[in-house]
C-alpha positions in Angstrom: 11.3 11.1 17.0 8.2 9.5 18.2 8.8 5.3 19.0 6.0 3.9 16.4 3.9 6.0 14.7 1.8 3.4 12.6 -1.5 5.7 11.5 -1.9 6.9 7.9 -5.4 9.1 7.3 -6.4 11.1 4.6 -7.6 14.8 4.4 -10.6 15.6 2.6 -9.5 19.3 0.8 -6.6 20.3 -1.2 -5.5 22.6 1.5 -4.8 21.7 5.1 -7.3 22.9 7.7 -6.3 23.5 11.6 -8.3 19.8 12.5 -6.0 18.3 9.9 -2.7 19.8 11.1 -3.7 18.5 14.8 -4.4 15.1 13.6 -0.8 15.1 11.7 1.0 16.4 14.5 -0.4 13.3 16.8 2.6 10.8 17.9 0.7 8.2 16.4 0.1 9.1 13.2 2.7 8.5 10.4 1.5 8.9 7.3 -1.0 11.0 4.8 -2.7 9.3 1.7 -3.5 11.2 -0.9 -6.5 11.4 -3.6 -7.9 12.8 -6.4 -10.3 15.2 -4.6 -6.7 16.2 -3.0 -5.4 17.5 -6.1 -5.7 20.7 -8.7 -2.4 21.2 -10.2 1.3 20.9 -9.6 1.4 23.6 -7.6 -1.0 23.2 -5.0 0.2 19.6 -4.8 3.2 20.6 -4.1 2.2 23.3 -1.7 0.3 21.1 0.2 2.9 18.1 0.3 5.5 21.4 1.8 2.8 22.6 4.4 2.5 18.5 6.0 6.4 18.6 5.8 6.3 22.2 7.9 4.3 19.6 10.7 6.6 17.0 10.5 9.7 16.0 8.0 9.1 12.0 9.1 5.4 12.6 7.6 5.1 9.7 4.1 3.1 11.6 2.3 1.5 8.3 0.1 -0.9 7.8 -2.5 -2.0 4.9 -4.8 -0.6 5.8 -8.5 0.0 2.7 -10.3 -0.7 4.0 -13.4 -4.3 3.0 -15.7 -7.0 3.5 -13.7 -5.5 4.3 -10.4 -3.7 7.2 -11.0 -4.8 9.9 -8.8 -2.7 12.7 -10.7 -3.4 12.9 -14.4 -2.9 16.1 -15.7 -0.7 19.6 -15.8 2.2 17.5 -16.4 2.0 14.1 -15.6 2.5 11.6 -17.6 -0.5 9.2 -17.9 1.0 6.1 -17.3 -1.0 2.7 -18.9 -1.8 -0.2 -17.0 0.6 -2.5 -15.9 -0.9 -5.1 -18.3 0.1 -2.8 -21.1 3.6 -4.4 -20.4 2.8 -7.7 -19.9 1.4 -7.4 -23.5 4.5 -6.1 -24.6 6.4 -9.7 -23.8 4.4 -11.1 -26.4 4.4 -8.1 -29.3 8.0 -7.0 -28.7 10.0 -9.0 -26.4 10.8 -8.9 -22.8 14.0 -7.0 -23.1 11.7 -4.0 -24.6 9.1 -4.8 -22.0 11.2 -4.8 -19.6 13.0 -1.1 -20.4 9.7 0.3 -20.7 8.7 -0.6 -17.1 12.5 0.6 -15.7 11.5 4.1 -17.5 7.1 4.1 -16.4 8.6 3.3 -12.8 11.4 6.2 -12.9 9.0 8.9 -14.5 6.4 8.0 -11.7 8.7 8.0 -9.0 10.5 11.5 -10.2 7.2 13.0 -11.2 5.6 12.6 -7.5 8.8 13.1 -5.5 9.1 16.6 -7.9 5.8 17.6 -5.9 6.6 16.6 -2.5 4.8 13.0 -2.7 7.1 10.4 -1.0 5.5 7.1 -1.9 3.2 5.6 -4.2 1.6 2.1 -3.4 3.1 0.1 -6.5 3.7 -2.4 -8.1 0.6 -4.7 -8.1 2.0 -8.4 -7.6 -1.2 -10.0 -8.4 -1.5 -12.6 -10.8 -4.8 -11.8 -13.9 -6.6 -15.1 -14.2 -9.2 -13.2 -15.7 -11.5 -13.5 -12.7 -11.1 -10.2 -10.7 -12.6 -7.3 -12.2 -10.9 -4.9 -9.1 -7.5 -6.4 -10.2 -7.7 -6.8 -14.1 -5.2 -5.0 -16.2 -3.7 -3.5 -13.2 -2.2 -6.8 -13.2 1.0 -7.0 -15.4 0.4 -10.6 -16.6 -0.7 -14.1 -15.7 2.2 -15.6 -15.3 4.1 -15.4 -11.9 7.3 -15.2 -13.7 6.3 -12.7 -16.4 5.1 -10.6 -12.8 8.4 -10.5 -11.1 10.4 -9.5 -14.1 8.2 -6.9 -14.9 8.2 -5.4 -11.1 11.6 -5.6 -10.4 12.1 -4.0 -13.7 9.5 -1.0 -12.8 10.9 -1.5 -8.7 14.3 -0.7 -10.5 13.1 3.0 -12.4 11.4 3.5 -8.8 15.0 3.3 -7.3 16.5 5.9 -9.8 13.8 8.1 -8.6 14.8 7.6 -4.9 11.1 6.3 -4.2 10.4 2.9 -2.5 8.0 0.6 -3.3 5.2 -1.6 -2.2 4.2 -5.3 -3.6 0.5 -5.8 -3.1 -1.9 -7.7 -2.6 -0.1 -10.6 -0.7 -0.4 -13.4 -1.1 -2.2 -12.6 -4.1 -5.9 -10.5 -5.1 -6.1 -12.4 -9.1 -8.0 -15.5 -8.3 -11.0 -14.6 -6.4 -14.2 -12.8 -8.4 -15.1 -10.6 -5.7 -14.1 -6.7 -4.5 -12.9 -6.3 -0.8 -13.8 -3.0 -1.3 -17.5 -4.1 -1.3 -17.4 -7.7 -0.1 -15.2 -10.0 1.7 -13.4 -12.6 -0.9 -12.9 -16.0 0.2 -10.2 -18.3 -1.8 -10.4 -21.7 -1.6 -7.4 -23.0 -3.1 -5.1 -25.3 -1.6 -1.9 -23.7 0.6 0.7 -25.1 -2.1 -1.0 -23.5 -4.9 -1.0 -20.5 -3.7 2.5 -20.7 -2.9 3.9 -21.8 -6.4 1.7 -19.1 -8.6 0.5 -16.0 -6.5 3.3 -15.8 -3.4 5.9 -16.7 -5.4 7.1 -13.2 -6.8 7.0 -12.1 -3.2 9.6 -14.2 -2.2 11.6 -13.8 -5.6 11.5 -10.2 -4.9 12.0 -10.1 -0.8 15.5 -8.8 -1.4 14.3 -5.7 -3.9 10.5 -4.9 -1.9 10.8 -2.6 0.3 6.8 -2.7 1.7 3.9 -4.8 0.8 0.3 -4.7 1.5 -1.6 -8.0 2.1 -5.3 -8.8 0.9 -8.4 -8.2 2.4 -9.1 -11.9 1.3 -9.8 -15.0 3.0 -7.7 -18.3 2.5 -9.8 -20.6 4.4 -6.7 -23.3 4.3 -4.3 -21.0 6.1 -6.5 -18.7 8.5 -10.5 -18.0 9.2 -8.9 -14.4 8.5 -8.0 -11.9 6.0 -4.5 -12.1 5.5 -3.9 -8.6 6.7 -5.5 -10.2 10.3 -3.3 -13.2 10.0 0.0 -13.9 11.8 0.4 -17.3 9.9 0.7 -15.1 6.6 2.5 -11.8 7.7 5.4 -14.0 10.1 5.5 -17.3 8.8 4.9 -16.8 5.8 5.8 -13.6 4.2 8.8 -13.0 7.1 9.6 -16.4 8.0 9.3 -18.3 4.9 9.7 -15.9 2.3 12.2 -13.9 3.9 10.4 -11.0 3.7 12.3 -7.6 5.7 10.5 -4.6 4.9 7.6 -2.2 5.8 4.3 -4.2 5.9 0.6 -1.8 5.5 -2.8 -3.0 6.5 -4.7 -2.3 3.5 -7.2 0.0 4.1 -9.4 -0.6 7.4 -12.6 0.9 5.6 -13.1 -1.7 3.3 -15.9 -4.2 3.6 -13.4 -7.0 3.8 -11.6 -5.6 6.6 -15.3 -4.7 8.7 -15.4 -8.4 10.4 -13.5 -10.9 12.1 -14.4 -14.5 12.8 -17.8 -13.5 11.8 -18.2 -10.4 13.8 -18.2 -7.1 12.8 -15.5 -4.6 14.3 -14.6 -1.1 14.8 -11.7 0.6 13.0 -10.0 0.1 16.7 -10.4 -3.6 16.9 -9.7 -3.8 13.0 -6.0 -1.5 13.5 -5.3 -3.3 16.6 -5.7 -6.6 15.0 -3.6 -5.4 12.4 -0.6 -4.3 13.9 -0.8 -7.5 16.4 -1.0 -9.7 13.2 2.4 -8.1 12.1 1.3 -4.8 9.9 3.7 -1.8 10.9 1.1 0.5 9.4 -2.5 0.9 9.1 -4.4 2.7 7.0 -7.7 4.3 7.1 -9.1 5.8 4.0 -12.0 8.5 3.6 -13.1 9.0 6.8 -12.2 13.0 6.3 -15.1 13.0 4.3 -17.7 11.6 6.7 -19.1 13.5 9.7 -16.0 15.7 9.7 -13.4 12.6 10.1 -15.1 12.2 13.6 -13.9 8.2 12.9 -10.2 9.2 12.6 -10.3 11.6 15.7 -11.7 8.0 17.6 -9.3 6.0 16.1 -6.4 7.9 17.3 -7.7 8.2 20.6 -9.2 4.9 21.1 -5.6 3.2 20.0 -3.8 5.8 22.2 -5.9 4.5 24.9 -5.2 0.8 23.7 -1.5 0.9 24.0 -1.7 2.2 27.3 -4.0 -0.8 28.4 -1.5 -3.1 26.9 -4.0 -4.5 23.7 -0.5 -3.4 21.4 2.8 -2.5 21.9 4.3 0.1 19.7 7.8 -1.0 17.9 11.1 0.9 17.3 11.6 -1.9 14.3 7.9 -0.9 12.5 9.3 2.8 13.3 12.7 2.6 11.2 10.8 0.6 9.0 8.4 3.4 8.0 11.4 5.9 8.0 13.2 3.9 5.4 10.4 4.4 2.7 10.9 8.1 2.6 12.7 9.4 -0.3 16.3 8.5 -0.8 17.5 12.2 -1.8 20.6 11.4 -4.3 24.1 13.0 -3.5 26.6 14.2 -5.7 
C-alpha cells in the first residue's frame, strides 16, 4: 500500500491502453474519473472498471453522475435520474416526507446501478444553494433553501449508504450565488463571511457527521482569502475541519478549470495548482481531460513534476489523506 496516493486522471477511450495502465500503476496516482466518451454499454463499463481493478484493487474508479444533466451513463439500463431540483419541487407539490423517500430511493438506484458495473464513487450530492443566479449550478441544485438542501441530501446520502457508495458534498462553501462558470471564468463572491456561513456552509456543517468527502469551489471569497477556496487553508482547516467539524476525504475540484489556472493573479501550472492544493488541505486532486490533449503529455508531467516535488520537500504525502481515500471505496455488504 503506497503512503498517499492523491492523483485522479482520466483516460480518453473505453478501453485501457498500455500508457494508461502505466499511469494507473504510479504510487501516486489514486483514482480514475470517468466520462461519457468512456462509456458504450454495461458491459464494456464493467469490463473496463475490472481491467483498472486487475492494476490495483485501492484504484476509486469516480465519475460525476448526479443525475439531470450530469449523468455520464444514460442508457442500456440505467435509470435517468432527474435533477436534484426535481425534489426540491416536490416539498412544495407533495410534501417533504414524499420528497424525501424519493431522494433515499434516486440515491440507492444510483449508487447500486454504478457499483453493479464496477464504478466505486460518484461525485454527489450538490450542496449548493439556487438563487437563481448560476446557470452551471441551476436545477442541479435541489432548492434555495439551506434547510430544504440538507434534508434532501442526507435523505439521497442515506439511499447512497444502502448501496454501500460514499458520497461527496460540493461546492463548498457554496457555487449558487455567483453568475459566473469556473469552468470558463474565475467567480468572485463578495458577500460578507457571516452570510455565507448562515445560508451556503450551513448544510456542510449540518451534514459533517453523514459526508464522507467534499469538493470546494473554484470561487473567490474576497472576505475570507485572495484565493479559490480549494487554494485556501482558512476554508479547508478552519473552516470546513475546524469550525464545521468536518472529518472526511476533501477533492480539489478539477485543476483544468479556468478558475483553478491562477493564483494571486498569476497564472500556474497544473504542478503549482496540485501542490497548492494538497498544501491548502485537499487529500486529492483531480485533473480532468488531459488524455485527450497531446496524448495526456500534461498528466505524464504532472506525475512526474509532483514526484519530483515531494522529494524537494514543496509537499509531504499523508498516511491520514491515504485512509481517507481508502474509506470511499465501496462498503461490500455481509450477510
Amino acid at each position: 500500500m503506497y503512503t498517499h496516493c492523491p492523483l485522479i486522471i482520466d483516460i480518453a477511450n473505453t478501453v485501457l491502453t498500455d500508457i494508461d495502465r502505466l499511469r494507473l500503476q504510479h504510487p501516486l496516482v489514486g483514482g480514475l474519473i470517468l466520462f461519457g466518451r468512456n462509456w458504450q454499454n454495461r458491459a464494456q463499463l464493467t469490463a473496463l472498471c475490472h481491467a483498472v481493478k486487475a492494476i490495483r484493487q485501492d484504484l476509486l474508479i469516480c465519475v460525476d453522475h448526479e443525475g439531470g444533466r450530469v449523468q455520464r451513463f444514460r442508457t442500456d439500463g440505467f435509470t435517468h435520474i432527474p435533477p436534484m431540483r426535481t425534489l426540491g419541487d416536490s416539498v412544495e407539490t407533495s410534501g417533504l416526507p414524499v420528497a424525501m423517500r424519493m431522494a433515499t430511493q434516486w440515491g440507492y438506484t444510483l449508487g447500486s446501478e454504478l457499483i453493479a458495473c464496477g464504478v466505486d464513487f460518484s461525485f454527489t450530492p450538490v450542496l449548493d444553494l439556487d438563487y437563481g443566479e448560476s446557470s452551471v449550478i441551476g436545477d442541479r441544485a435541489f432548492a434555495r433553501s439551506p434547510e430544504t438542501v440538507t434534508v434532501l441530501a442526507q435523505s439521497l446520502m442515506h439511499g447512497l449508504l444502502q448501496s454501500g457508495m460514499a458520497n461527496c458534498g460540493k461546492h463548498f462553501p457554496g457555487h449558487g450565488f455567483v453568475q459566473a462558470d469556473s469552468h470558463i471564468a474565475i467567480p468572485v463572491d463578495n458577500r460578507p463571511l457571516d452570510a455565507i456561513l448562515v445560508e451556503d456552509a450551513a448544510p456542510y456543517g449540518w451534514l459533517s457527521p453523514s459526508l464522507t468527502s467534499v469538493m470546494p469551489a473554484h470561487v473567490i471569497y474576497p472576505a475570507v482569502d485572495s484565493r479559490p477556496a480549494g487554494f485556501s487553508r482558512t476554508w479547508l482547516q478552519t473552516i470546513l475541519r475546524e469550525q464545521l467539524g468536518f472529518t472526511g476525504a476533501i477533492f480539489s475540484d478539477d485543476l483544468s478549470m479556468e478558475g483553478a489556472r491562477s493564483l494571486d493573479g498569476q497564472p500556474i501550472s497544473f504542478t503549482e495548482g496540485a501542490i497548492a492544493a494538497l498544501n491548502a488541505g485537499c487529500d486529492m486532486v483531480l485533473l480532468c481531460n488531459q488524455s485527450l490533449v497531446d496524448g495526456g503529455a500534461a498528466i505524464d508531467t504532472l506525475i512526474a513534476e509532483l514526484d519530483a516535488a515531494q522529494s524537494q520537500g514543496l509537499w509531504q504525502a499523508s498516511a491520514t489523506s491515504e485512509r481517507r481515500r481508502l474509506a470511499l471505496l465501496p462498503q461490500r455488504k455481509t450477510t
